[in-house]
mmCIF file as Biopython writes it, N, C-alpha, C and O atoms, coordinates in Angstrom:
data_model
#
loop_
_atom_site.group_PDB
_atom_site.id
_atom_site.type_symbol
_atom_site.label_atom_id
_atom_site.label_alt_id
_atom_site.label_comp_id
_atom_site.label_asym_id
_atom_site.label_entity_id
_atom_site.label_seq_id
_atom_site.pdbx_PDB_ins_code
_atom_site.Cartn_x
_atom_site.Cartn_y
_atom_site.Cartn_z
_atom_site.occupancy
_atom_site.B_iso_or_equiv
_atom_site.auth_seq_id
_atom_site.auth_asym_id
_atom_site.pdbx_PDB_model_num
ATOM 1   N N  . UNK A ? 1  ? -15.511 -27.578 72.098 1.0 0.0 1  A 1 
ATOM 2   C CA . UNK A ? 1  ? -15.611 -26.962 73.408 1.0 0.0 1  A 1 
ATOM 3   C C  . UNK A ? 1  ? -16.449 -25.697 73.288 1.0 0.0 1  A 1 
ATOM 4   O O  . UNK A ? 1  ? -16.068 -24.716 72.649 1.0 0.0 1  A 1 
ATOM 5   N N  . UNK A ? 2  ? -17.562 -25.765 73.908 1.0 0.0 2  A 1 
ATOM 6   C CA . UNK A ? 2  ? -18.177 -24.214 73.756 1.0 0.0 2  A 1 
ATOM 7   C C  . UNK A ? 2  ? -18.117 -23.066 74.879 1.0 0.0 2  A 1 
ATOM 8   O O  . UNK A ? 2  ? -18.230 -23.466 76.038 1.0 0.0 2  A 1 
ATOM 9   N N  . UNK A ? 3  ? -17.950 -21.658 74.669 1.0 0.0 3  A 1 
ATOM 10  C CA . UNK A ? 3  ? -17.633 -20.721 74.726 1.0 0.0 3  A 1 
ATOM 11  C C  . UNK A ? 3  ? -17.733 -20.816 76.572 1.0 0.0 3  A 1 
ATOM 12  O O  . UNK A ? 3  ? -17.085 -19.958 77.171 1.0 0.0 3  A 1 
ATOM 13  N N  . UNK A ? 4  ? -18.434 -21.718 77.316 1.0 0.0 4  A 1 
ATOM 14  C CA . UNK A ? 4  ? -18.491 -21.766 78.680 1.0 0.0 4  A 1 
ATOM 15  C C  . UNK A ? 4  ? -17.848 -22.336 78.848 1.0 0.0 4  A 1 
ATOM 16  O O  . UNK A ? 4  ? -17.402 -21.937 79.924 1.0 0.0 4  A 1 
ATOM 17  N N  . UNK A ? 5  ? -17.095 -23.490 78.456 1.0 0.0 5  A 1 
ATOM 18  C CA . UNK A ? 5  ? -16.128 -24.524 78.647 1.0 0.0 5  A 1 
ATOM 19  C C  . UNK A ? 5  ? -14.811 -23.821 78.605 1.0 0.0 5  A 1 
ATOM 20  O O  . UNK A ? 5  ? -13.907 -24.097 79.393 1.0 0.0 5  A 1 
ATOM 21  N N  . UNK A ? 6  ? -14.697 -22.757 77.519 1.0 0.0 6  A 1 
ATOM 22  C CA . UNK A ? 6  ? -13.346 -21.926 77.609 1.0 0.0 6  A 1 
ATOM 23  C C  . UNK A ? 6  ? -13.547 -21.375 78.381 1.0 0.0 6  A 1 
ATOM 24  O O  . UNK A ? 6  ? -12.835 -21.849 79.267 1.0 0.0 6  A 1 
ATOM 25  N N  . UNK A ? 7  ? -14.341 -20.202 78.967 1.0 0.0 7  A 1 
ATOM 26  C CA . UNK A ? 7  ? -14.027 -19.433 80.133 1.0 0.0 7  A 1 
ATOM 27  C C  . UNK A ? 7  ? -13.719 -20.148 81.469 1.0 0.0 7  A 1 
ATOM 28  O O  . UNK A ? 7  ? -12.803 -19.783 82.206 1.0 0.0 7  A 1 
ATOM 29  N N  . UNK A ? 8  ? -14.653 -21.334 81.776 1.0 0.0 8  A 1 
ATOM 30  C CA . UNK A ? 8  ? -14.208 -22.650 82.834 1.0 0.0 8  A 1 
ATOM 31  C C  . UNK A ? 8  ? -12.733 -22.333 82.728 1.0 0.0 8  A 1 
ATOM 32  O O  . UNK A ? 8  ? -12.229 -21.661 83.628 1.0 0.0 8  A 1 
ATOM 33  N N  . UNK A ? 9  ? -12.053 -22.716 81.799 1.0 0.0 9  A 1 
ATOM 34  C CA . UNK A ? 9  ? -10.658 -23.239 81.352 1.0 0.0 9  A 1 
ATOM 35  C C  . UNK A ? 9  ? -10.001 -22.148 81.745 1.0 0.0 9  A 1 
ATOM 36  O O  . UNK A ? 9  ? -8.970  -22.389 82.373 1.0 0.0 9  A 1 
ATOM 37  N N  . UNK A ? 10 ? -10.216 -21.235 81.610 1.0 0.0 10 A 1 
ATOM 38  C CA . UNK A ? 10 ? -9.553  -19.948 81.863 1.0 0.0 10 A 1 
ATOM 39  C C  . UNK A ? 10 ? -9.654  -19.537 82.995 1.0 0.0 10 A 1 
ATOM 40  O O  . UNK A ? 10 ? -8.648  -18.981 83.435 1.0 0.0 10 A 1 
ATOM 41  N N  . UNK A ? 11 ? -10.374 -19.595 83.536 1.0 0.0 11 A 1 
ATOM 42  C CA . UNK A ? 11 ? -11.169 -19.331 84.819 1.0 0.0 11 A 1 
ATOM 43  C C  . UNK A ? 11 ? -9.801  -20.511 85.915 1.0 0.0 11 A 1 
ATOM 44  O O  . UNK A ? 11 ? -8.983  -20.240 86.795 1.0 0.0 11 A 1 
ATOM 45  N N  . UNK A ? 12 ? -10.069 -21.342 85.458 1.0 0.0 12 A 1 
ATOM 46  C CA . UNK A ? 12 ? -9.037  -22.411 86.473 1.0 0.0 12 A 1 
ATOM 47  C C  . UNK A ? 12 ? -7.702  -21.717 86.166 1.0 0.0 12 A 1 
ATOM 48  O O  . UNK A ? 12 ? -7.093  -21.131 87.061 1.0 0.0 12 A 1 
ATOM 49  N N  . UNK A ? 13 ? -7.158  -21.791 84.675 1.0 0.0 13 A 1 
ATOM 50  C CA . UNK A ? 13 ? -5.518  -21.203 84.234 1.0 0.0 13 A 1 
ATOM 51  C C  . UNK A ? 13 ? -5.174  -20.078 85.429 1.0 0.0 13 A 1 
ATOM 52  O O  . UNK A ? 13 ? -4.035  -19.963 85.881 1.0 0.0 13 A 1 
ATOM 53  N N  . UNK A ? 14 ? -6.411  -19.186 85.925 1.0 0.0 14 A 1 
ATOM 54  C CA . UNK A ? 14 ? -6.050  -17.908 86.380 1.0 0.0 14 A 1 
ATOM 55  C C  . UNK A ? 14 ? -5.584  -18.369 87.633 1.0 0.0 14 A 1 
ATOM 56  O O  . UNK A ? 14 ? -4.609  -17.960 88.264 1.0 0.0 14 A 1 
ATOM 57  N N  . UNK A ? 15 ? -6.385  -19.267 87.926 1.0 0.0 15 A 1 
ATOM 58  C CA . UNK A ? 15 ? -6.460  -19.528 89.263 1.0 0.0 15 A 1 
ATOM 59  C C  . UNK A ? 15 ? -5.298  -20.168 89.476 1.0 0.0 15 A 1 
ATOM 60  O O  . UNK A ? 15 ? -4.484  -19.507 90.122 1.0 0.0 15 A 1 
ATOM 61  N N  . UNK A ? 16 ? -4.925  -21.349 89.108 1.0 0.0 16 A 1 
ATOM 62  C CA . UNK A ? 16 ? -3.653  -21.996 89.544 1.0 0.0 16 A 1 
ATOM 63  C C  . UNK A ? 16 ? -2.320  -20.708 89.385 1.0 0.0 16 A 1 
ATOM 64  O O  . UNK A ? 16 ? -1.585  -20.479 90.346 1.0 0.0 16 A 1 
ATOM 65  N N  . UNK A ? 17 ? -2.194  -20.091 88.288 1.0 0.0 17 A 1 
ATOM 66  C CA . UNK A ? 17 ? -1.522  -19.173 88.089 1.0 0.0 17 A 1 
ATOM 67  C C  . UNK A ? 17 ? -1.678  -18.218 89.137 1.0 0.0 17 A 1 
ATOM 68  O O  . UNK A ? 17 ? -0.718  -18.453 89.871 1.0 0.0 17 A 1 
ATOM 69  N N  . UNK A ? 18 ? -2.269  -17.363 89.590 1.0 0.0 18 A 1 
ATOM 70  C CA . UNK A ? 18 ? -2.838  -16.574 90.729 1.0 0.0 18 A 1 
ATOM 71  C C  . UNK A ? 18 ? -1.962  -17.485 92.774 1.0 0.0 18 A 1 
ATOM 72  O O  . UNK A ? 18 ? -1.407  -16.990 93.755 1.0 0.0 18 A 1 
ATOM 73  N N  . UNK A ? 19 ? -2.378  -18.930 92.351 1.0 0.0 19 A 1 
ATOM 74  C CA . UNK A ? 19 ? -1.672  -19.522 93.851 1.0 0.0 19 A 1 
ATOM 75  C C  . UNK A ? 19 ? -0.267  -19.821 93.516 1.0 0.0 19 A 1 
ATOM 76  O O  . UNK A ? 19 ? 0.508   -19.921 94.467 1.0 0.0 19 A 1 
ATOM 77  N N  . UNK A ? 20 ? 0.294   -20.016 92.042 1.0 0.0 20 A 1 
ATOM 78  C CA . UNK A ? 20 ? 1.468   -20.261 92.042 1.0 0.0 20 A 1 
ATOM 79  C C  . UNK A ? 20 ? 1.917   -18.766 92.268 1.0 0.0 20 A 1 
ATOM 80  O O  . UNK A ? 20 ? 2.147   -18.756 93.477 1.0 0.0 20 A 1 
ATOM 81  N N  . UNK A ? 21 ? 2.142   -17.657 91.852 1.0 0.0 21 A 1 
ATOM 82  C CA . UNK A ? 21 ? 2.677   -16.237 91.801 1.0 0.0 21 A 1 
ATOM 83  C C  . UNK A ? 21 ? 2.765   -15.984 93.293 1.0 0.0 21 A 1 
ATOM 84  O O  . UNK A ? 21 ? 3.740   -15.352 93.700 1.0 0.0 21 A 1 
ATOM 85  N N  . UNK A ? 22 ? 1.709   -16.478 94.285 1.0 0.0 22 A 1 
ATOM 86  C CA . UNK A ? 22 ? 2.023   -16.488 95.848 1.0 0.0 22 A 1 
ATOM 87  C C  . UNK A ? 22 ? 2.921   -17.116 96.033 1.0 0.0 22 A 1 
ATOM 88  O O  . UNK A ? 22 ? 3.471   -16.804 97.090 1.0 0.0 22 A 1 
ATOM 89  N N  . UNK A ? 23 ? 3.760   -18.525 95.096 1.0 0.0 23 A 1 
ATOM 90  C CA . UNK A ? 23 ? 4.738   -18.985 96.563 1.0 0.0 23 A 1 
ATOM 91  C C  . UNK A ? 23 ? 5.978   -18.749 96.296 1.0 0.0 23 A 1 
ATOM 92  O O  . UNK A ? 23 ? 6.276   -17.855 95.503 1.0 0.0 23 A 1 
ATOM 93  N N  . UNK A ? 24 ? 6.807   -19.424 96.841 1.0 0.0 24 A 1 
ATOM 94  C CA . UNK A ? 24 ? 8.386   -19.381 96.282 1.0 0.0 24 A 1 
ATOM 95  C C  . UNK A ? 24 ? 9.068   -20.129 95.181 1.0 0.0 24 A 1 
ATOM 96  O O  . UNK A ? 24 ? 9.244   -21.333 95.373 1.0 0.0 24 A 1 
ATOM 97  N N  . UNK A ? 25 ? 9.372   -19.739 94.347 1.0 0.0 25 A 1 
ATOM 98  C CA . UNK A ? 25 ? 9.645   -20.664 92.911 1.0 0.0 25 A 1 
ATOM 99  C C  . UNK A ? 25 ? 10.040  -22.078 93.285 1.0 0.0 25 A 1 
ATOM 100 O O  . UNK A ? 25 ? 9.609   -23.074 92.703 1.0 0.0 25 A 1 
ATOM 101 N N  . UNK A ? 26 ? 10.993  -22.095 94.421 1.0 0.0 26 A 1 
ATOM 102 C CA . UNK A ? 26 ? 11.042  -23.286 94.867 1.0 0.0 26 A 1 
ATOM 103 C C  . UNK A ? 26 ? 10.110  -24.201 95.399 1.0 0.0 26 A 1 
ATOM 104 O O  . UNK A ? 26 ? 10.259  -25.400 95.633 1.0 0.0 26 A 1 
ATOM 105 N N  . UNK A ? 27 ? 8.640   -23.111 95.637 1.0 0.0 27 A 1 
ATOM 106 C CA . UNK A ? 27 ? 7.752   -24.360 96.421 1.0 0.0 27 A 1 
ATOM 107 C C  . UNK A ? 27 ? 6.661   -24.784 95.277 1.0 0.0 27 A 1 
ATOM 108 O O  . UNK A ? 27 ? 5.661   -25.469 95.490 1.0 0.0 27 A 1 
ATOM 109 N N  . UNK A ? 28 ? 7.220   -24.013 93.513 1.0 0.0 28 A 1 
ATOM 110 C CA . UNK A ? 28 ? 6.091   -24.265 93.167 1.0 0.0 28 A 1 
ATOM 111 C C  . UNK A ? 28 ? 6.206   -25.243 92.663 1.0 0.0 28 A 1 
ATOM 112 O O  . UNK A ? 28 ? 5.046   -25.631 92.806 1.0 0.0 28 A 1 
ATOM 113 N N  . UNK A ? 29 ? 6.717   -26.070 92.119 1.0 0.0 29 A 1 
ATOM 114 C CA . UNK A ? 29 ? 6.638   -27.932 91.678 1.0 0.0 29 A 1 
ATOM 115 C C  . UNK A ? 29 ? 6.104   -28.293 92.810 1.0 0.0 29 A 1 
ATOM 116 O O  . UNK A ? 29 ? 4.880   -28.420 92.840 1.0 0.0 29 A 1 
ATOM 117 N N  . UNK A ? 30 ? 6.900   -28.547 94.026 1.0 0.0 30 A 1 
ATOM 118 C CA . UNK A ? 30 ? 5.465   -29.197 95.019 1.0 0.0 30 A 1 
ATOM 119 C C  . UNK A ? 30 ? 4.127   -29.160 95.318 1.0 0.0 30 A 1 
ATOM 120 O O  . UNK A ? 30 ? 3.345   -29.985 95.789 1.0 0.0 30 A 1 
ATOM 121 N N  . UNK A ? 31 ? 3.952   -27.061 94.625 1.0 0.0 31 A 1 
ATOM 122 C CA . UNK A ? 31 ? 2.092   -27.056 94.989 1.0 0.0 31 A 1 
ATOM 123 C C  . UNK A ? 31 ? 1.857   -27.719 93.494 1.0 0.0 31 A 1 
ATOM 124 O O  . UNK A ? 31 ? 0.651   -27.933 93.619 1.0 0.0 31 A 1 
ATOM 125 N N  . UNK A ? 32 ? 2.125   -28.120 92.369 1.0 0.0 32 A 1 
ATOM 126 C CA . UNK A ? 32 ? 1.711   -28.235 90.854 1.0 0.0 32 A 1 
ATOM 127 C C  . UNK A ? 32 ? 1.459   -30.107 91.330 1.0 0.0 32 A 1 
ATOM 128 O O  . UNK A ? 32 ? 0.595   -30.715 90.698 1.0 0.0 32 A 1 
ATOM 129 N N  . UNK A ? 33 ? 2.146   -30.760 92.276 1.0 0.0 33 A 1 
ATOM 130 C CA . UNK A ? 33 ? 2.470   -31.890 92.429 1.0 0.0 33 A 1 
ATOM 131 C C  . UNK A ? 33 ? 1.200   -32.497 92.837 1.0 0.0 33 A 1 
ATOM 132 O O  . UNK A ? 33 ? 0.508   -33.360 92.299 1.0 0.0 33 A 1 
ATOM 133 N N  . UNK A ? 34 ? 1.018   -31.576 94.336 1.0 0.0 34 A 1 
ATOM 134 C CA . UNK A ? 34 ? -0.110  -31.890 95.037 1.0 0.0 34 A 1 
ATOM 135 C C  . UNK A ? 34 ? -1.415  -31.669 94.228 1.0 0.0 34 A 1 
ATOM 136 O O  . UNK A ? 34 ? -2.360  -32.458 94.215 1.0 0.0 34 A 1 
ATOM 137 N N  . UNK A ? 35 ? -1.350  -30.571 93.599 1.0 0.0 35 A 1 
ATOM 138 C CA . UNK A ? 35 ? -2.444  -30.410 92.949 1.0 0.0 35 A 1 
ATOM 139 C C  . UNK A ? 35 ? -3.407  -31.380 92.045 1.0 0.0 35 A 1 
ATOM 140 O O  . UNK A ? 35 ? -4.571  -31.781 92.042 1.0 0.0 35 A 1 
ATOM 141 N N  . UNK A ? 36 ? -1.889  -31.540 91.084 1.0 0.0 36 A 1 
ATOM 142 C CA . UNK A ? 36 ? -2.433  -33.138 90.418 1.0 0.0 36 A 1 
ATOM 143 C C  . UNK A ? 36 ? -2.754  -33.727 91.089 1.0 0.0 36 A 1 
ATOM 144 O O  . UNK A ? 36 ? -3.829  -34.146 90.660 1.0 0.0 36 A 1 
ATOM 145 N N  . UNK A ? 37 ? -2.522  -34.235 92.216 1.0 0.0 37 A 1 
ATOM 146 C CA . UNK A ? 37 ? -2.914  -35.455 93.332 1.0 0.0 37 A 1 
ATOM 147 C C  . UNK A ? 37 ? -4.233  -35.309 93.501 1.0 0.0 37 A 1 
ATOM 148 O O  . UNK A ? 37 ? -5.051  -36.166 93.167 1.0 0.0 37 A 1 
ATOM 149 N N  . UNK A ? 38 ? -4.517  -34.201 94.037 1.0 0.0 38 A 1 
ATOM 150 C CA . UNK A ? 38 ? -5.587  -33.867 94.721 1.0 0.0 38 A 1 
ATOM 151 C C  . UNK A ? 38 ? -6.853  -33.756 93.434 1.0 0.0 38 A 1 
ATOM 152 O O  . UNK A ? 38 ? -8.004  -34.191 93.474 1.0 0.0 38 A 1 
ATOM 153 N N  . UNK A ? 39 ? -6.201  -33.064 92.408 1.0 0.0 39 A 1 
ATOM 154 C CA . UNK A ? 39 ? -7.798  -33.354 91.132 1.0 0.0 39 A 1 
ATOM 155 C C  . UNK A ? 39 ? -7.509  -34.685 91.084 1.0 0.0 39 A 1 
ATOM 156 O O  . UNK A ? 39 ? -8.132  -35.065 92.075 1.0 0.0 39 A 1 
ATOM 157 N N  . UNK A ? 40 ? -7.085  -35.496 90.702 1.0 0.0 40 A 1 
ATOM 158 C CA . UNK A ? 40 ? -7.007  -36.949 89.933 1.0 0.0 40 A 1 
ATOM 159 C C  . UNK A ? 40 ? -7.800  -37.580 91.407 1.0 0.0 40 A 1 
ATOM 160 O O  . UNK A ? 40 ? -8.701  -38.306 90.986 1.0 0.0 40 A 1 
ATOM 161 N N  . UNK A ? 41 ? -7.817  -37.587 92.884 1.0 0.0 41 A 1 
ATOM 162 C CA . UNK A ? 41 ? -8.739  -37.738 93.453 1.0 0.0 41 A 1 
ATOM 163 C C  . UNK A ? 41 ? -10.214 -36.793 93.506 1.0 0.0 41 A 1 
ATOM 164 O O  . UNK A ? 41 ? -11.222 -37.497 93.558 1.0 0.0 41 A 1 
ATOM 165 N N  . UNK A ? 42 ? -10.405 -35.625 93.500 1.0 0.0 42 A 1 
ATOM 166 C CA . UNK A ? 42 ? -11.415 -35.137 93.030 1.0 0.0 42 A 1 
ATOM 167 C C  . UNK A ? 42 ? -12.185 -35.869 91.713 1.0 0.0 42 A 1 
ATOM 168 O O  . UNK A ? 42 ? -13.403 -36.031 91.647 1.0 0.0 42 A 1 
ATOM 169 N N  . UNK A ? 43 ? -11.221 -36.271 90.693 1.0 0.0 43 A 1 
ATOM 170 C CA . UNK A ? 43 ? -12.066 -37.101 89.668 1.0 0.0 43 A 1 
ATOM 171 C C  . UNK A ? 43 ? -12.553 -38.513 89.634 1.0 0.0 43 A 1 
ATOM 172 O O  . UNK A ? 43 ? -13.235 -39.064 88.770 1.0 0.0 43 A 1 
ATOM 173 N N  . UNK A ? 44 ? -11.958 -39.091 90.992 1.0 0.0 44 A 1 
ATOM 174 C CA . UNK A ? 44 ? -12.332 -40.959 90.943 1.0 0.0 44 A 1 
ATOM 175 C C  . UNK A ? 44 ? -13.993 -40.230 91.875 1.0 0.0 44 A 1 
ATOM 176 O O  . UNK A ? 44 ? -15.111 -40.652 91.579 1.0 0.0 44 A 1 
ATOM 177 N N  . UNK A ? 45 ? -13.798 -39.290 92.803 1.0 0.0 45 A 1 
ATOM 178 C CA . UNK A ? 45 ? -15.141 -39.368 93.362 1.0 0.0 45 A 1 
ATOM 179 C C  . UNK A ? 45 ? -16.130 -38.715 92.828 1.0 0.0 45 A 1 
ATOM 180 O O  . UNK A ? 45 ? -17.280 -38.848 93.247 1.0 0.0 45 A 1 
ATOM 181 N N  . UNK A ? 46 ? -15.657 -37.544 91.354 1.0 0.0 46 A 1 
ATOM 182 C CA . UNK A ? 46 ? -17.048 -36.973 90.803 1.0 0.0 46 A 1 
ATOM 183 C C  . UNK A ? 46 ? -17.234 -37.689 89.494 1.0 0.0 46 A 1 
ATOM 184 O O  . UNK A ? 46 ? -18.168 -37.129 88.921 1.0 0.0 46 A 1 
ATOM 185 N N  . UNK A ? 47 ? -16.766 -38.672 88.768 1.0 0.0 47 A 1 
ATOM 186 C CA . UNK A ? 47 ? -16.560 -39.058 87.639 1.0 0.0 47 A 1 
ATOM 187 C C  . UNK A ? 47 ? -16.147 -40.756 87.882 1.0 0.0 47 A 1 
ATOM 188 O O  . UNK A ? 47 ? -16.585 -41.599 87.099 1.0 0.0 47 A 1 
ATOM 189 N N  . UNK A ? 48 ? -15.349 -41.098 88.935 1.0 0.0 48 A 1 
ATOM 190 C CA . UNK A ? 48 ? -15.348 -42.525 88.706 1.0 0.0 48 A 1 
ATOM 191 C C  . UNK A ? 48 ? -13.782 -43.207 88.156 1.0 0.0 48 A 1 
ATOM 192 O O  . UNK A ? 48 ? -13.059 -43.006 87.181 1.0 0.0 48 A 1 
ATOM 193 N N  . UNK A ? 49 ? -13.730 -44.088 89.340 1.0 0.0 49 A 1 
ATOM 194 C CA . UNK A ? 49 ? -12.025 -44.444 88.830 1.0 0.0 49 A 1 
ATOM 195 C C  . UNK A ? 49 ? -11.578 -44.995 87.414 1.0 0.0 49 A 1 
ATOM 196 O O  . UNK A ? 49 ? -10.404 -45.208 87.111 1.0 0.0 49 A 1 
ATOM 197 N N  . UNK A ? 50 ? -12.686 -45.200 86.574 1.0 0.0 50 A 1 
ATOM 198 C CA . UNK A ? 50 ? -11.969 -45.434 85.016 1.0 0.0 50 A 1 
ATOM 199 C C  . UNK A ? 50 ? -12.120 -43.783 84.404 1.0 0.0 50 A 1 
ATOM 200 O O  . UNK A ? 50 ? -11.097 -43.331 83.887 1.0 0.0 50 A 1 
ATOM 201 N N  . UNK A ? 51 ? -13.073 -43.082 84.436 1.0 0.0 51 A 1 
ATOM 202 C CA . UNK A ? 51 ? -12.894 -41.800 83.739 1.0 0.0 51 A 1 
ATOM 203 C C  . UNK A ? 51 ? -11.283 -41.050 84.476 1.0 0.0 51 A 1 
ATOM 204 O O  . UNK A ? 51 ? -10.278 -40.615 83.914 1.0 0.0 51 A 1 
ATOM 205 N N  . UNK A ? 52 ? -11.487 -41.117 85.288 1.0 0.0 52 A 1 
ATOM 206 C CA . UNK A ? 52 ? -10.063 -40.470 86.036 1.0 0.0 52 A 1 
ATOM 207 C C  . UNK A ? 52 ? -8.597  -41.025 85.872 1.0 0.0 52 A 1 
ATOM 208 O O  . UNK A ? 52 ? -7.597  -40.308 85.860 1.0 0.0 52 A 1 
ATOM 209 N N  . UNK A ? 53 ? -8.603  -42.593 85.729 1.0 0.0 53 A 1 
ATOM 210 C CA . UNK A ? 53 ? -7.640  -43.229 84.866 1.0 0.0 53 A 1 
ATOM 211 C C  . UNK A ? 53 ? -7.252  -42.526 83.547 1.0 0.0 53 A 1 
ATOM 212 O O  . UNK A ? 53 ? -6.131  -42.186 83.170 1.0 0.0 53 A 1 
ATOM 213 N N  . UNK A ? 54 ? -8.696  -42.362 82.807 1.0 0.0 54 A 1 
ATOM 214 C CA . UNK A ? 54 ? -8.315  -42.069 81.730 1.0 0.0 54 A 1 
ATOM 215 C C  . UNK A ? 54 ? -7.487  -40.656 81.626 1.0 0.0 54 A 1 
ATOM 216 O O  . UNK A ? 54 ? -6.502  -40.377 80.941 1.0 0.0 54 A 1 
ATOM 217 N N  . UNK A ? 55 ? -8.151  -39.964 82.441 1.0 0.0 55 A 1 
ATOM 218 C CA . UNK A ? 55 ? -7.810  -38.687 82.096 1.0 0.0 55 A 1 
ATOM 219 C C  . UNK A ? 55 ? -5.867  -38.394 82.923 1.0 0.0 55 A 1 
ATOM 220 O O  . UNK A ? 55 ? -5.155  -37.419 82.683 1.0 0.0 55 A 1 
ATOM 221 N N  . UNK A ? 56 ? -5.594  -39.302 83.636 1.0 0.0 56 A 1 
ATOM 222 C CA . UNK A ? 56 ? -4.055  -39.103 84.065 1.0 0.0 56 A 1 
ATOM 223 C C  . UNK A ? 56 ? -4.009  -39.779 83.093 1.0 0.0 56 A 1 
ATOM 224 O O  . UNK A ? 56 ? -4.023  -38.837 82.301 1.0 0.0 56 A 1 
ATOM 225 N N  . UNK A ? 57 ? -3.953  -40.889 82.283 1.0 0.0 57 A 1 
ATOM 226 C CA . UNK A ? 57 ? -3.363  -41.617 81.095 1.0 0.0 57 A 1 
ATOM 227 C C  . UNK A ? 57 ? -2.959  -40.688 80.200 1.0 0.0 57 A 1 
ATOM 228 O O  . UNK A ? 57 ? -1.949  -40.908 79.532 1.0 0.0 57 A 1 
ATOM 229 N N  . UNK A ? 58 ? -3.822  -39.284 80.020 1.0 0.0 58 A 1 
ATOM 230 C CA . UNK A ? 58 ? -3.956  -38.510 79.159 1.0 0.0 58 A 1 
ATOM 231 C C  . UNK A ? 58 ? -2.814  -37.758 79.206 1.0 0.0 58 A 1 
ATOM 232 O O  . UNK A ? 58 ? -1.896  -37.746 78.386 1.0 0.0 58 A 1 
ATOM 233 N N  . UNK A ? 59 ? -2.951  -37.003 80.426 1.0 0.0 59 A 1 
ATOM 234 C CA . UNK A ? 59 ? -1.653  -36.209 81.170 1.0 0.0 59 A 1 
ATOM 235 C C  . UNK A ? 59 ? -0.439  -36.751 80.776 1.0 0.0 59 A 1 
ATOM 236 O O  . UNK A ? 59 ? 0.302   -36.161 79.989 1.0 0.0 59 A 1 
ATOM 237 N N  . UNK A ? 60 ? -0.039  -38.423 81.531 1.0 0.0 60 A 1 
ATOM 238 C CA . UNK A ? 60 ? 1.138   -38.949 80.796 1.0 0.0 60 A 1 
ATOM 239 C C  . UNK A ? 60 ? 1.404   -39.207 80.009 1.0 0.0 60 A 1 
ATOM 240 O O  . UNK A ? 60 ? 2.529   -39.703 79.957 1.0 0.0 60 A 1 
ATOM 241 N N  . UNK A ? 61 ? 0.527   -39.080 78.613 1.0 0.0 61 A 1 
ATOM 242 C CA . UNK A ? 61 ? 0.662   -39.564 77.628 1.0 0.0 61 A 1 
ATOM 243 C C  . UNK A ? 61 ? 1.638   -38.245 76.904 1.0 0.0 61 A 1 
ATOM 244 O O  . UNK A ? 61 ? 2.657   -38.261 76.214 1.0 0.0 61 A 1 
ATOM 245 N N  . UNK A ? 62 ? 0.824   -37.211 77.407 1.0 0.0 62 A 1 
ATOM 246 C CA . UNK A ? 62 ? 1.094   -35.748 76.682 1.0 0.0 62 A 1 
ATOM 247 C C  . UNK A ? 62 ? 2.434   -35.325 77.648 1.0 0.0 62 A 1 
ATOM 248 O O  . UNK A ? 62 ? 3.024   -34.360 77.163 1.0 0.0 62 A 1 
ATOM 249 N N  . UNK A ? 63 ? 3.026   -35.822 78.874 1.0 0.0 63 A 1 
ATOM 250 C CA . UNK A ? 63 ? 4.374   -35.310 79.124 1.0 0.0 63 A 1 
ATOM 251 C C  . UNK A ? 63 ? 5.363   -36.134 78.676 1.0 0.0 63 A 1 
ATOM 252 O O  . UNK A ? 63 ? 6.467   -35.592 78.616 1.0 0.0 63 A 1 
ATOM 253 N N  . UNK A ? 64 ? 5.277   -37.913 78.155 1.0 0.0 64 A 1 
ATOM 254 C CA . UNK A ? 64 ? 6.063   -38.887 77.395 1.0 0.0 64 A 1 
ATOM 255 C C  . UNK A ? 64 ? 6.433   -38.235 76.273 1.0 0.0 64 A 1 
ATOM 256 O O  . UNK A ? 64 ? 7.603   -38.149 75.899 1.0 0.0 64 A 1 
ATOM 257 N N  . UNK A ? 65 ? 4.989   -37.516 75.406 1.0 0.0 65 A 1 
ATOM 258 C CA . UNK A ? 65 ? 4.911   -37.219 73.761 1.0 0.0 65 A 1 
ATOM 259 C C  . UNK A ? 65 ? 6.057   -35.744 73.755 1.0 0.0 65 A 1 
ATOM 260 O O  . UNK A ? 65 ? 6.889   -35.620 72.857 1.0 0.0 65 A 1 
ATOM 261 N N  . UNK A ? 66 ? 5.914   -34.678 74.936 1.0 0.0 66 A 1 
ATOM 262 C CA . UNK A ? 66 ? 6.744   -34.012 75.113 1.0 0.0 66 A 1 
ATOM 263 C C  . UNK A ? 66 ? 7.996   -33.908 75.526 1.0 0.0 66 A 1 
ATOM 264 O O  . UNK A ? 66 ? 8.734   -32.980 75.197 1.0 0.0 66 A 1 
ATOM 265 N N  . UNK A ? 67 ? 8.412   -35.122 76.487 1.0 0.0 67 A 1 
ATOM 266 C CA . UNK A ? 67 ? 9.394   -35.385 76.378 1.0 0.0 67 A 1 
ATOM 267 C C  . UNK A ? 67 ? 10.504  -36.083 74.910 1.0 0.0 67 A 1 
ATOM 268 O O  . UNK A ? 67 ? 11.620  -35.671 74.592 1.0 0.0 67 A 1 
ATOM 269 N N  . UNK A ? 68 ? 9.776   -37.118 74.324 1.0 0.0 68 A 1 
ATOM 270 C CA . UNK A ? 68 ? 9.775   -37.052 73.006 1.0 0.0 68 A 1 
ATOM 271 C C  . UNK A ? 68 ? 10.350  -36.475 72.273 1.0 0.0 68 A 1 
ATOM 272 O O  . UNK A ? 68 ? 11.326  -36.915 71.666 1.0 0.0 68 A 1 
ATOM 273 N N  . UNK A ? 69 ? 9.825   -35.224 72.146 1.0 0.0 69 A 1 
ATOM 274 C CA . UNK A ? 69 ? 10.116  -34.454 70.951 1.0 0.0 69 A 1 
ATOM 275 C C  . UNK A ? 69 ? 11.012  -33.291 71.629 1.0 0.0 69 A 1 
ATOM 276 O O  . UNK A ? 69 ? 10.883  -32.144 71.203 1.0 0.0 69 A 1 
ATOM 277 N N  . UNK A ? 70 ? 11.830  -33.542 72.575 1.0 0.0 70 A 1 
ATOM 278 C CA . UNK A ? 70 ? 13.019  -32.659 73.036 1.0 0.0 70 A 1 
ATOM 279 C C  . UNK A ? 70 ? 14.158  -33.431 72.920 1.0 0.0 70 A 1 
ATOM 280 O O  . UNK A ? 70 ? 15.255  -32.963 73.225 1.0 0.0 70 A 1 
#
């Protein structure tokens, strides 16, 4: 990953972090919910419904592997 790709990365972390700290702890699983929704469609239309497959495959793969190991 090079040094623009991390700040990208960081750059988003702030951001989701920044709209979650606005709501009510209770509303924040629902905005984290939608959110996923809404990139994983952002990615079938800038990238294409197998890259975007892949990349929720990825997601569930890594909350199974974490569930896992609790």
């Amino acid at each position: 990953m090079s040094g623009q790709d991390d700040s990208a990365g960081e750059g988003a972390a702030a951001l989701v972090a920044g709209a979650l700290s606005r709501r009510r702890p209770g509303e924040r699983g629902r905005f984290l919910h939608e959110l996923l929704a809404h990139t994983a469609a952002g990615l079938v239309v800038i990238e294409g419904e197998v890259e975007a497959c892949e990349a929720v495959y990825r997601l569930a793969d890594a909350v199974v592997a974490r569930a896992c190991r609790t």
